[in-house]
N, C-alpha and C positions, 0 to 999 in steps of 0.2 A: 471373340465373344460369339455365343452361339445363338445369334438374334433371333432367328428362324424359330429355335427350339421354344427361347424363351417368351415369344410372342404367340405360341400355340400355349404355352400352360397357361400362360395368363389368360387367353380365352378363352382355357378349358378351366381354371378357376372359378372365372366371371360367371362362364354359363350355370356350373353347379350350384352356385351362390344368390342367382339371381342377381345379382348386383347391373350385369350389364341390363337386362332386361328393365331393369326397372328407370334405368340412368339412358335408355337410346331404344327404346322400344322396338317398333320396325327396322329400325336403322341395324340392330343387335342379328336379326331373324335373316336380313339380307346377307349377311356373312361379315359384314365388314369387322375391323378389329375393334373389339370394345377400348383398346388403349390407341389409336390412332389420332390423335387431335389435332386437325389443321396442318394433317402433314408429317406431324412429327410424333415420334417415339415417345410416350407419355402413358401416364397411369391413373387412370379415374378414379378416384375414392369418395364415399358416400361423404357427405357433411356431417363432422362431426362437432358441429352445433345445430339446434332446434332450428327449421327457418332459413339456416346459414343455405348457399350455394355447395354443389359438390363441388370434388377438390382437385383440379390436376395436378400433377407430377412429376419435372420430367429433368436429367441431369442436360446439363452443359458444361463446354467448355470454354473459355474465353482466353485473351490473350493480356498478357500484363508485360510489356519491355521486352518479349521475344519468352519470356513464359506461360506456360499453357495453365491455365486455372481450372477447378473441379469446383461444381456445386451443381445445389439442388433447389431447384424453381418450383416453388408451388403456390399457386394462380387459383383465382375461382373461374368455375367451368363457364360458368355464365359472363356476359358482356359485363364493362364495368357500367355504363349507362343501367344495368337491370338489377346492379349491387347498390350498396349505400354511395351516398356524393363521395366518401373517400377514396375512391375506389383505384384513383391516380396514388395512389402513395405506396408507399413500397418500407419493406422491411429489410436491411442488409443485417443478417446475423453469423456473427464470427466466435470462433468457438474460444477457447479457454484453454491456453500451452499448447501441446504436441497433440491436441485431439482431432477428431475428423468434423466435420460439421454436422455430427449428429447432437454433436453439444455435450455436456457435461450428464451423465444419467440418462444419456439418446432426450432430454429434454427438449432440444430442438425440433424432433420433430412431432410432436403433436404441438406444440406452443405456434409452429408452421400453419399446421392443418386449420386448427383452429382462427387465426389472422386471415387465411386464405378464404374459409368457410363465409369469414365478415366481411370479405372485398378487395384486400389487399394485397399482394404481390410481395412474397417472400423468395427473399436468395439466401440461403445458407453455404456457407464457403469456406473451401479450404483455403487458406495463404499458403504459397508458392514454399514448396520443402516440406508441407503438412498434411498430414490425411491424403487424397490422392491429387493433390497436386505436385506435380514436379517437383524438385528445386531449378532455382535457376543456375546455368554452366556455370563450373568451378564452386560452385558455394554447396555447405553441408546441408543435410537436411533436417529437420526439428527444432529449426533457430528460432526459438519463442518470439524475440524480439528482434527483428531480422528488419535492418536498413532499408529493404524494398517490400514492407509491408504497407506503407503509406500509400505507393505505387499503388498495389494488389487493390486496396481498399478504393483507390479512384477509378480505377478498370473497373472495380467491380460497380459501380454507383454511376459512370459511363454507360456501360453496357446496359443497367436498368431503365435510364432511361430512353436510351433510344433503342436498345431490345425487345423492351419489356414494355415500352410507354407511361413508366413512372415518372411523376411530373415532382414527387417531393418523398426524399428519403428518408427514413431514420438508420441509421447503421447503431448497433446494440451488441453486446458480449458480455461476456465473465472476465473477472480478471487480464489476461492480455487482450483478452478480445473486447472489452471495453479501454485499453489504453487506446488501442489500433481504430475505435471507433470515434473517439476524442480526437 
């Protein structure tokens, strides 16, 4: 992956756009990367709610039984202390059959954006064989309903809280991804 490349367009986006300027002021002017957040590779987006916090953005990877998991975290930029009291909860959203965790119609991720913009801490996730998660050794990939989804869904709800510092979860989908959330 060409990091390098792709964190100069995103800077050269920002800049055209305004967007970083308006989101890091001085901070934008000193050079630093408008997508840098506490370190990590991540992506600022305006709030797309009235009032809301902007949005960051940014993939991980996590580990379920020795498989590597994909998803996408997105956070309000702002403290939760400076968001609503809920601001401890977290959304785990799992997509629907062999899709990716952009969800059914890419719904997922503004229904993200949005959540994020009000305080809460969204994981969108592939399960292990799905979108770009792995599969795990010996096993096919696309298994709707695959034996070690229950796994994936406890790594992933693991991981959020002491990753993320979500104190209380809802795990939500479409179809398998509300079985898997059950």
């Amino acid at each position: 992956v060409p990091v390098e490349s792709l964190r100069k367009l995103v800077h050269w986006l920002c800049e055209r756009s305004g967007t970083a300027r308006r989101l890091y002021g001085e901070r934008f002017e000193e050079g630093r990367s408008p997508h840098s957040v506490g370190g990590n590779s991540a992506i600022v987006l305006p709030s797309p709610v009235s009032g809301g916090s902007p949005v960051v953005e940014r993939t991980v990877h996590l580990s379920s039984d020795g498989s590597q998991l994909f998803g996408m975290v997105s956070s309000p930029l702002t403290t939760p202390s400076a968001c609503r009291d809920d601001a401890r909860k977290g959304i785990l959203l799992l997509a629907h059959g062999a899709t990716r965790c952009l969800g059914p119609g890419r719904m997922y991720v503004p229904l993200a954006r949005r959540w994020a913009a009000l305080g809460r801490v969204v994981l969108r996730l592939d399960l292990s064989g799905i979108g770009d998660s792995a599969a795990r050794e010996g096993q096919p990939e696309h298994i709707i309903y695959s034996p070690s989804a229950a796994r994936d869904v406890a790594s992933a709800l693991d991981y959020m809280r002491r990753e993320l510092g979500v104190e209380d979860c809802q795990a939500v989908g479409i179809c398998s991804g509300a079985y898997h959330s059950f």
